[in-house]
C-alpha positions in Angstrom: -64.5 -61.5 -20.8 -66.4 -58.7 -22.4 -70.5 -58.4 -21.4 -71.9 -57.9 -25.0 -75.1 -56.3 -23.7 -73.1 -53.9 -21.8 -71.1 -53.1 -24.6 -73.6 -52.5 -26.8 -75.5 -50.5 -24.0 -72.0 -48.7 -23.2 -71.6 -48.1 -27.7 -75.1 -46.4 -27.6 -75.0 -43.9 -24.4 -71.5 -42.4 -24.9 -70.6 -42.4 -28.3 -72.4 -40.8 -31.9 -71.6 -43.1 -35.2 -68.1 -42.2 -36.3 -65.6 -44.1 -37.4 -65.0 -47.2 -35.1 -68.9 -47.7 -34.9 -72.2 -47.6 -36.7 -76.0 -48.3 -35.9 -78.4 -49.6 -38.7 -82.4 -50.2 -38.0 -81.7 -53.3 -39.7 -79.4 -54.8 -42.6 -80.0 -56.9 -45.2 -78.1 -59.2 -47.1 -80.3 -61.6 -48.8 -80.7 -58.9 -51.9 -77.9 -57.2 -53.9 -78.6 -53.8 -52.7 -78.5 -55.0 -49.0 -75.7 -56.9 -49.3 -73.9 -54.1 -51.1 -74.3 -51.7 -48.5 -73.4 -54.0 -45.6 -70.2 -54.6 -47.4 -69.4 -51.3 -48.3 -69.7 -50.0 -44.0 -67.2 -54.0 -43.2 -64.7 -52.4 -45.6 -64.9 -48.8 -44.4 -64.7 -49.9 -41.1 -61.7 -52.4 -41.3 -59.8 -49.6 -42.9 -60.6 -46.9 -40.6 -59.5 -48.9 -37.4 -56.3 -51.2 -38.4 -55.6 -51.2 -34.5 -59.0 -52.1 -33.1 -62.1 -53.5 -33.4 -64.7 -51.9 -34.9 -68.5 -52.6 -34.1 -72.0 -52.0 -35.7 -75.1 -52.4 -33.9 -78.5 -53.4 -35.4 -81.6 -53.2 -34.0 -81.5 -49.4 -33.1 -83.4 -46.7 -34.3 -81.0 -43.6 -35.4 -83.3 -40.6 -34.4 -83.4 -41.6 -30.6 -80.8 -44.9 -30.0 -84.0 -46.5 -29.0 -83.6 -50.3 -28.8 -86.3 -51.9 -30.6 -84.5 -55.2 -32.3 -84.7 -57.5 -34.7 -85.1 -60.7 -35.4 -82.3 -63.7 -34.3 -80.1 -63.7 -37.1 -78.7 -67.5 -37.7 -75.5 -66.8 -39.8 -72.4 -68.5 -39.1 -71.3 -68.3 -42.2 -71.0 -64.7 -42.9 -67.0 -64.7 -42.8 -67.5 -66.1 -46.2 -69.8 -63.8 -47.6 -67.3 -60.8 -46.7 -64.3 -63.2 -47.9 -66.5 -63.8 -50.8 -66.7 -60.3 -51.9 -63.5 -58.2 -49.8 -59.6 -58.0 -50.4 -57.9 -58.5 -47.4 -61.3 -59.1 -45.6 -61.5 -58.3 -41.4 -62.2 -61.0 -39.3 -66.1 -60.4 -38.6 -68.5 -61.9 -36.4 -72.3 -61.1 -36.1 -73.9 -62.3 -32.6 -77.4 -62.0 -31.3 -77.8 -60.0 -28.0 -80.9 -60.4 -25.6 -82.0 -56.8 -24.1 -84.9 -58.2 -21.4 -87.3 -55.4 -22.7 -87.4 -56.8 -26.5 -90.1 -59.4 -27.3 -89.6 -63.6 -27.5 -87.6 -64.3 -30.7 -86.4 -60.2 -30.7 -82.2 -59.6 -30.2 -80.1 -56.7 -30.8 -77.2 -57.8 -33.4 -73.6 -56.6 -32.9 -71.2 -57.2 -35.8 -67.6 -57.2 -34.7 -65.0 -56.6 -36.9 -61.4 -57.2 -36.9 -59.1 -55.3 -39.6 -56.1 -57.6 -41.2 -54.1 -54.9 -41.4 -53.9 -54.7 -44.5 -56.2 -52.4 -47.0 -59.4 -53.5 -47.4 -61.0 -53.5 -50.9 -63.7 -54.8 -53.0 -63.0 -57.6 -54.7 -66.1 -57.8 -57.7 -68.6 -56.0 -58.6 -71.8 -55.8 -56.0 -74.9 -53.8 -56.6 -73.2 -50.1 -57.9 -70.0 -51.1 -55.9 -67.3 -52.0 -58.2 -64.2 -54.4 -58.3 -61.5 -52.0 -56.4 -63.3 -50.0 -54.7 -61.7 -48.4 -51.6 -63.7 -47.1 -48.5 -63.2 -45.1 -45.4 -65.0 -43.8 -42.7 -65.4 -40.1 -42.5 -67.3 -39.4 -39.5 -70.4 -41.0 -39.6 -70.6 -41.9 -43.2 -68.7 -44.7 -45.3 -67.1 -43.0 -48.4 -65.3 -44.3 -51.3 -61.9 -43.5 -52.2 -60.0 -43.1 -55.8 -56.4 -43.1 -53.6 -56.2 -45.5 -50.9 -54.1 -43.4 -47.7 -52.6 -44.8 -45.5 -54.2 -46.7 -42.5 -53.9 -44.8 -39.5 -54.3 -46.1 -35.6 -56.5 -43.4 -34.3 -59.0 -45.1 -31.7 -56.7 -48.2 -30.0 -57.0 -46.4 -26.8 -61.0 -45.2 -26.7 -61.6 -48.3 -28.0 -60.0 -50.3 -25.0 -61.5 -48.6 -22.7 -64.9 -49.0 -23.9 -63.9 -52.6 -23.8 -62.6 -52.4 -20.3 -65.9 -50.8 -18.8 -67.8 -53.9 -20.4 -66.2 -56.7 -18.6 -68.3 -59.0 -16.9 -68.7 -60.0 -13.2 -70.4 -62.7 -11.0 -73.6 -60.4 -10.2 -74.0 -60.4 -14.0 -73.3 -63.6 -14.5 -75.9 -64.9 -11.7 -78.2 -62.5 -12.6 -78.2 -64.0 -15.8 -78.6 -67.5 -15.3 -81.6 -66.9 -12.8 -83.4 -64.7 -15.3 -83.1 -67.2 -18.1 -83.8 -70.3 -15.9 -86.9 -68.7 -13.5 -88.3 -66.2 -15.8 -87.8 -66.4 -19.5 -88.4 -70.2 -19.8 -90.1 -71.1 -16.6 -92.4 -73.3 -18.5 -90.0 -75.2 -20.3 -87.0 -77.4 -19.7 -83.8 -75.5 -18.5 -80.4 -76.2 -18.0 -76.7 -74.7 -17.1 -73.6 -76.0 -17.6 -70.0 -74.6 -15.9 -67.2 -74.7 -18.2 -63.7 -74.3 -17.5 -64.6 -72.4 -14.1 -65.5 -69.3 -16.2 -68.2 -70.2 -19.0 -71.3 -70.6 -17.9 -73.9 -72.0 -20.9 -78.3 -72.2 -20.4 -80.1 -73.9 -22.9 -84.4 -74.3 -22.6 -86.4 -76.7 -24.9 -89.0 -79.0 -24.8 -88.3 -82.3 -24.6 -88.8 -85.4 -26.6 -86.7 -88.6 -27.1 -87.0 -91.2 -29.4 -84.6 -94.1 -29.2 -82.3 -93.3 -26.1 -82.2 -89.6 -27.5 -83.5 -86.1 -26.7 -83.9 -83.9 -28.8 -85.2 -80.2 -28.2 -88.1 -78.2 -29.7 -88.5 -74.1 -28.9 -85.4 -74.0 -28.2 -83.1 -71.1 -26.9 -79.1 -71.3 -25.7 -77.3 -68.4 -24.5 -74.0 -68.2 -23.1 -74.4 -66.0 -20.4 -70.8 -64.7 -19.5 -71.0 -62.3 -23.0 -75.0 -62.3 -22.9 -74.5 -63.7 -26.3 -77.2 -65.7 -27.3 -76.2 -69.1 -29.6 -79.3 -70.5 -30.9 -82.5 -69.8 -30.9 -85.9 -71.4 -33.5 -89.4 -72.1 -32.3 -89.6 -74.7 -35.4 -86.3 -76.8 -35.7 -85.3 -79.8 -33.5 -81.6 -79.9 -31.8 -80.0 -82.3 -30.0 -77.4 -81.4 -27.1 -74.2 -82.8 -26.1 -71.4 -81.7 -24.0 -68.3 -83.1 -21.7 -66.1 -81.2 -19.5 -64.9 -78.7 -22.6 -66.7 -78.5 -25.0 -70.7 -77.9 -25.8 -72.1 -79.7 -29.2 -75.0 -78.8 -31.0 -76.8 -80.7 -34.2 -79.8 -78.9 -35.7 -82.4 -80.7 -37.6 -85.2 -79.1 -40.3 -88.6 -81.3 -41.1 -88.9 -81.3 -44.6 -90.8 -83.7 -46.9 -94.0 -83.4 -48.9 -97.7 -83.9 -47.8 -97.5 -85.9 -44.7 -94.1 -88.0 -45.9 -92.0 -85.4 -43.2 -88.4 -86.3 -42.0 -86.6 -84.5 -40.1 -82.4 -83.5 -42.0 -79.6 -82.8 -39.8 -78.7 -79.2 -40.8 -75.7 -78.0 -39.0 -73.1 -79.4 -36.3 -71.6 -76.3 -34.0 -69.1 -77.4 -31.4 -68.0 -74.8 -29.0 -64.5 -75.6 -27.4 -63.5 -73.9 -24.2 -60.3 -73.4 -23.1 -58.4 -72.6 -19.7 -56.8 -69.4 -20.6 -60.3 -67.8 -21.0 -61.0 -67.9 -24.8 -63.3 -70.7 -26.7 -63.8 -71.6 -30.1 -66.7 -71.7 -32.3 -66.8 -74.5 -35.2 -69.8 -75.5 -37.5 -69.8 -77.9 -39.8 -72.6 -77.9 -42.3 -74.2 -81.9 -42.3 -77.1 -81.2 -44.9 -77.8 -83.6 -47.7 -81.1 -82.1 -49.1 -83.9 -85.1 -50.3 -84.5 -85.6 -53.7 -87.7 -85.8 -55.5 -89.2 -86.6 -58.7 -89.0 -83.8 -60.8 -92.7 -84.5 -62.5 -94.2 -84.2 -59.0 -92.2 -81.1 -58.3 -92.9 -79.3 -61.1 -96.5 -80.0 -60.1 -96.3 -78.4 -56.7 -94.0 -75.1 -57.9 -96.7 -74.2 -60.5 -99.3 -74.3 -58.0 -96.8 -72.6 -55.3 -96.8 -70.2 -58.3 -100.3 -70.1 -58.9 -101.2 -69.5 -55.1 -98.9 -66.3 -55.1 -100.4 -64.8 -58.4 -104.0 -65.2 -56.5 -102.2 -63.4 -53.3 -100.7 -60.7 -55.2 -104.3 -59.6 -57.4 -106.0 -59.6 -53.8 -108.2 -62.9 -55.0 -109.8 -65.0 -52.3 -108.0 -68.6 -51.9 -110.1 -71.8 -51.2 -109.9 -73.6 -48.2 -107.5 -76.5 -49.4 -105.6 -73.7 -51.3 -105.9 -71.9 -47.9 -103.7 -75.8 -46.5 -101.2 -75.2 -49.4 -100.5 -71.9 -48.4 -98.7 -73.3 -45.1 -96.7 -75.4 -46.9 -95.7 -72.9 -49.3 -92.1 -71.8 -48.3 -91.2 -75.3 -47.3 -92.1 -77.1 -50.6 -90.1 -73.6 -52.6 -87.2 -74.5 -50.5 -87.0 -78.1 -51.5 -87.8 -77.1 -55.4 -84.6 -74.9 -54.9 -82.5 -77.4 -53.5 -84.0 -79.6 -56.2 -83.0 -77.5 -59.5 -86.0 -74.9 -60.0 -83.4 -72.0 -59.4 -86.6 -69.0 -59.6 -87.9 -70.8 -56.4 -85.5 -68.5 -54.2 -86.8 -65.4 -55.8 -90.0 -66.4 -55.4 -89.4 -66.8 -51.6 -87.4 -63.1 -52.0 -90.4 -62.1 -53.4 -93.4 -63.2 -51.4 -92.1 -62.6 -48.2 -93.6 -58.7 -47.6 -96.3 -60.0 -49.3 -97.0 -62.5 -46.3 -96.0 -60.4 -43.7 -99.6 -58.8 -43.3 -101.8 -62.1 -44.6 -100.5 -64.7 -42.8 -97.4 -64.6 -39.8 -97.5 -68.3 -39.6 -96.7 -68.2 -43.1 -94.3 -65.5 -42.8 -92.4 -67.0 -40.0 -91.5 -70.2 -42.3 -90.3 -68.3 -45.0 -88.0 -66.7 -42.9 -86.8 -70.3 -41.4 -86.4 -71.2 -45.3 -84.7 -68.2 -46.4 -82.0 -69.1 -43.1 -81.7 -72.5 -44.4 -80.9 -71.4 -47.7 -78.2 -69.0 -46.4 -76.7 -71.7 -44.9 -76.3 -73.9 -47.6 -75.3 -71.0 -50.1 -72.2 -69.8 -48.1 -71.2 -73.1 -47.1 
């Protein structure tokens, strides 16, 4: 069982970007040009290294390898974006490492990819990437190729090893569980749970149950073994099940408008262990977005609209305009998922915008922007 924080830590101290691994400050893929990129380093990767894994680590500044993180990434579907887009697309995974320097809500993100096998290619056009398109790594760079050659088996063996010097033990394992239980969530509710003799999961929340259930607020779940860590949102609601092998999660959003709020189950992820040392991860999307009138909708998205234009020609807002403003990215998401197409681009669009007026704001156009990702690659 590898230990995903010493890999990453093992990735960063021995090894420069070449052609098994890459570093980005960040990525991404809710624009064309993002998304372009990222798929252009999955497909050089996955044809450079038909024999291995291949990893990229995000979070890292390039001058120095300094860790400095960003923020939890909550995409489980991205094996359909890169299906979406690749020819003979790698098995890929992106998962959210803790470093215990990095700030509440801060991870490192390791992508792990897995090659078919077979030549990996793009599939349609994306940002200046076109349909066919071949790349390979060479060195540290991802290059396109008019003449596909031949994949080649060139870093199996330093590959493994790196792998090797990552495995886990019980100090790490302990050491984890006692961090996350007595220092990282002392002041809320925490939990472990044994599975199979060899996965050990936390999870911290605060508590509230309504009607024989709990549910979960501020909440954070890491499976320890891989210092991998599952789920983490200082705004939605989860509820938490488990038996002796497997670990169930439902995640809710509030939505509504004005003070008519509900709360929408979201996702369903199920986590099934098994003996031999492996588990599975399965999600199945559960969202069935609310539908409103469209008169009263239209109503809100032209003043959503008319707040921004106010924003973005430095004009003061009122104080009940001020009130809107916090509902902003909450009432664009549900006029997207209500019809008014332009309301994602609107979120694209405000959120550096935001960044320096208003966090608070900020932060829930982020959590809208995740739901919407979500939904999309569903």
């Amino acid at each position: 069982m590898i230990n995903k924080r010493l890999l990453v830590k093992n990735l960063l101290a021995h090894n420069d970007e070449n052609s098994f691994y890459d570093k980005k400050r960040f990525i991404s893929i809710g624009e064309k040009e993002g998304k372009g990129k990222f798929l252009k380093h999955v497909c050089a990767l996955a044809n450079s290294n038909p024999g291995n894994n291949s990893y990229i680590v995000v979070g890292v500044e390039d001058e120095d390898n300094k860790i400095v993180g960003v923020d939890f990434f909550d995409d489980s579907k991205i094996q359909n974006l890169v299906n979406a887009y690749l020819e003979n697309p790698p098995r890929i995974a992106y998962e959210n490492i803790p470093f215990p320097h990095l700030p509440e809500g801060k991870v490192v993100g390791l992508v792990t990819l897995t090659s078919s096998g077979k030549t990996c290619s793009l599939k349609k056009n994306i940002w200046k990437y076109y349909a066919g398109t071949v790349f390979f790594r060479e060195g540290s760079i991802s290059m396109p190729k008019k003449v596909a050659p031949d994949l080649k088996d060139e870093n199996s063996e330093v590959v493994n090893t790196l792998e090797q010097h990552a495995k886990n033990n019980i100090q790490l394992t302990l050491d984890g569980v006692i961090d996350f239980i007595n220092n990282r969530h002392k002041d809320l509710s925490s939990y472990y749970k044994v599975f199979k003799e060899q996965f050990v999961v936390c999870w911290a929340g605060h508590e509230k149950r309504v009607k024989n259930q709990v549910y979960l607020s501020r909440v954070d779940i890491e499976l320890i073994n891989e210092q991998v860590k599952l789920f983490y949102s200082t705004l939605d609601e989860v509820s938490i099940s488990f038996d002796e092998h497997s670990f169930t999660t439902i995640e809710y959003v509030q939505l509504g408008l004005g003070k008519e709020q509900d709360y929408f189950p979201l996702e369903k992820v199920i986590i099934t262990f098994s003996d031999n040392g492996t588990y599975l991860m399965q999600s199945e999307l559960l969202f069935e977005p609310p539908v409103y009138d469209k008169k009263t909708l239209h109503h809100i998205y032209n003043a959503n609209n008319a707040l921004i234009h106010k924003l973005e020609n430095g004009i003061r807002l009122k104080k009940r305009e001020i009130a809107d403003l916090q509902q902003l990215a909450a009432t664009y998401l549900i006029c997207y998922l209500n019809g008014f197409e332009e309301a994602k681009d609107k979120l694209d669009r405000i959120r550096p915008l935001l960044k320096s007026y208003d966090m608070a704001v900020y932060n829930s156009v982020k959590e809208s922007q995740r739901i919407l990702r979500k939904v999309k690659y569903a």
